[in-house]
N, C-alpha and C positions, 0 to 999 in steps of 0.2 A: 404190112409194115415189117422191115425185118429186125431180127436180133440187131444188131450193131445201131442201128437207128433208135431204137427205146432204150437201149441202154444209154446211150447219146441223150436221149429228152429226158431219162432218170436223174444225168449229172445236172443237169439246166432245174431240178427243186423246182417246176412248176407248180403253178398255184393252181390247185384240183380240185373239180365240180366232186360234194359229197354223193350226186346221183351217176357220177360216172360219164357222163356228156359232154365235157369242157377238160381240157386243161392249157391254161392261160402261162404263157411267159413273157412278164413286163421287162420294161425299160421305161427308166427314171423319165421325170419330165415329158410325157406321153400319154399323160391320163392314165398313170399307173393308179395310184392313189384313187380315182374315181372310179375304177374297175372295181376295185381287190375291196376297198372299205367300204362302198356306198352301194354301187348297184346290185354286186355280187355277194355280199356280206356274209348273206344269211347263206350259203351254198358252199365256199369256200372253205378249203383245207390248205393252209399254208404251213411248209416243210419248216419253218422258223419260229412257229409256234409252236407244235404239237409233229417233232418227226414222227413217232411210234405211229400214229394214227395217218398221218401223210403215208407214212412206208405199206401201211394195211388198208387202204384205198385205191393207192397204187397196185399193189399185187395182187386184188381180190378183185375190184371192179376197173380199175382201168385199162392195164393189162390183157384182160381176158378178152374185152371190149374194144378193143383200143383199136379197130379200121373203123368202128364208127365215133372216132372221140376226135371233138372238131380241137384241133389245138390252134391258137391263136396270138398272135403280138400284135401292137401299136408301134410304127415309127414314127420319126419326125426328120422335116429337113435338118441338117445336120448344122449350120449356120446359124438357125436360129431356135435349135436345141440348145448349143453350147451359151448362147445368150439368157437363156430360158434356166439354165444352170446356175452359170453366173451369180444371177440377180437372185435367186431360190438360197443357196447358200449364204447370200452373204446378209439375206434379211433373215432367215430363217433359222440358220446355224452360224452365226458370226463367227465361231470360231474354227471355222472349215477354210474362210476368207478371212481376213483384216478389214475391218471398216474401211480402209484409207484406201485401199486398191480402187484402181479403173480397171474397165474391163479391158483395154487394149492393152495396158501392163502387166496385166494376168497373165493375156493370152500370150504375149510374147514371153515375160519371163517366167513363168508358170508352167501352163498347161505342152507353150511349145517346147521345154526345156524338157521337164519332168514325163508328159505324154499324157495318151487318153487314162493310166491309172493313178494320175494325179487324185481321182475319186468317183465313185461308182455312178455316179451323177454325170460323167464324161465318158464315160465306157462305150464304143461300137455297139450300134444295133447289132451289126452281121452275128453276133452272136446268138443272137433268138430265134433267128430263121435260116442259119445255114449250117450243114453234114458235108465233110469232107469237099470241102469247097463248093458247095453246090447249095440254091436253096431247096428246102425242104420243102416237099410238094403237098405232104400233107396241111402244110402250114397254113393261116388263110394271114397275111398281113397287112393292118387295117394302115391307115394313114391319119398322122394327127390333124393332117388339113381338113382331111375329111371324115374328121371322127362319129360325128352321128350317124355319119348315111352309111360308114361300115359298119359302126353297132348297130344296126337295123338289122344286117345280113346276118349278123352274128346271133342277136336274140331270137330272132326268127327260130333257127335252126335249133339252141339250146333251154326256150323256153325263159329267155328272161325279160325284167322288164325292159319297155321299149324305149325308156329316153334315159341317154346314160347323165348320170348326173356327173356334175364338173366342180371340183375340189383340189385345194393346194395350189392354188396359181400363182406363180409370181408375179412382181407387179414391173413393166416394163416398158420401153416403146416398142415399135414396130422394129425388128431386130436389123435390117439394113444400116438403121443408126450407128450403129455403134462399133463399124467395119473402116477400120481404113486397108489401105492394097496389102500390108505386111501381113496383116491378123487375117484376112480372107484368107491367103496363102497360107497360111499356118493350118490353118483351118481345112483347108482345101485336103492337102498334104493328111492330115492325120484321120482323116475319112473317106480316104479316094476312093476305098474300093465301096463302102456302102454309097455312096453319090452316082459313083456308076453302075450299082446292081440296081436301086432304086429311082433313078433316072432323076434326081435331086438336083438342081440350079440355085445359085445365087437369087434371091428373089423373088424363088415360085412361091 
């Protein structure tokens, strides 16, 4: 792996295996939560707790180690991420949303006005798996449609347990609902480019 690439995954404060074997870069509403507090708990060295000790696991065992440090993210189709958002903040932190908002007035005077850094919870995956336009190969990127059967592949390899537990869900319908032609478009428009690396559809 080279110089310019770790220092690249340095900036991205991944959340680091304390044996050296992992290091995890989430994204909101993708089984982040379920990763970092439930399954991986006891292992985990997060930059936001404890930097000094992130920064000394980093450059003493990850580092040194690190062609064989499986690094790893979750995505999710982008359509019914933004849904999955939505409904998470405005049960969860009311005051990120206004009770009174629909999510179709969000998205058009909101999220489509202000953009994806309306709030981190709307942020582009392409951030967690991609270097200088490209994705990153060492990267392995699970999908949240198919979350268990890529934690499989993942514990396997880092020794953890095998059924990822699932926590922090918002409460929703099935995210098609809640689209009319405007807000797809909107939608479409401010994650073209992850729907096209990730081969993402309305739908799937």
């Amino acid at each position: 792996m080279n110089h310019n690439l770790i220092t690249h995954l340095r900036r991205k404060q991944p959340d680091l295996d304390v044996l050296g074997k992992w290091a995890y870069i989430g994204n909101p509403k993708t089984g982040q939560k379920s990763v970092v507090m439930k399954t991986l708990a006891d292992r985990i060295i997060c930059y936001r707790r404890g930097p000094r000790n992130w920064i000394r696991v980093w450059d003493n065992i990850i580092v040194p180690n690190i062609d064989n440090v499986l690094f790893f993210t979750f995505v999710r189709n982008p359509w019914d991420k933004v849904v999955s958002a939505f409904h998470y903040l405005k049960q969860r932190r009311p005051n990120r949303i206004g009770s009174d908002w629909e999510f179709t007035d969000y998205v058009k005077c909101k999220l489509g006005v202000i953009g994806t850094s309306i709030d981190i919870h709307f942020k582009e995956q392409t951030h967690s798996f991609m270097f200088n336009g490209k994705p990153i190969k060492q990267m392995f990127v699970g999908r949240f449609e198919n979350i268990q059967n890529d934690w499989d592949k993942i514990a396997k390899k880092i020794d953890a347990p095998p059924i990822l537990a699932h926590d922090n869900k918002s409460t929703h319908d099935d995210y098609r609902k809640y689209y009319n032609k405007e807000c797809y478009d909107i939608v479409k428009k401010l994650y073209q480019e992850e729907i096209d690396l990730l081969g993402y559809s309305f739908g799937q």
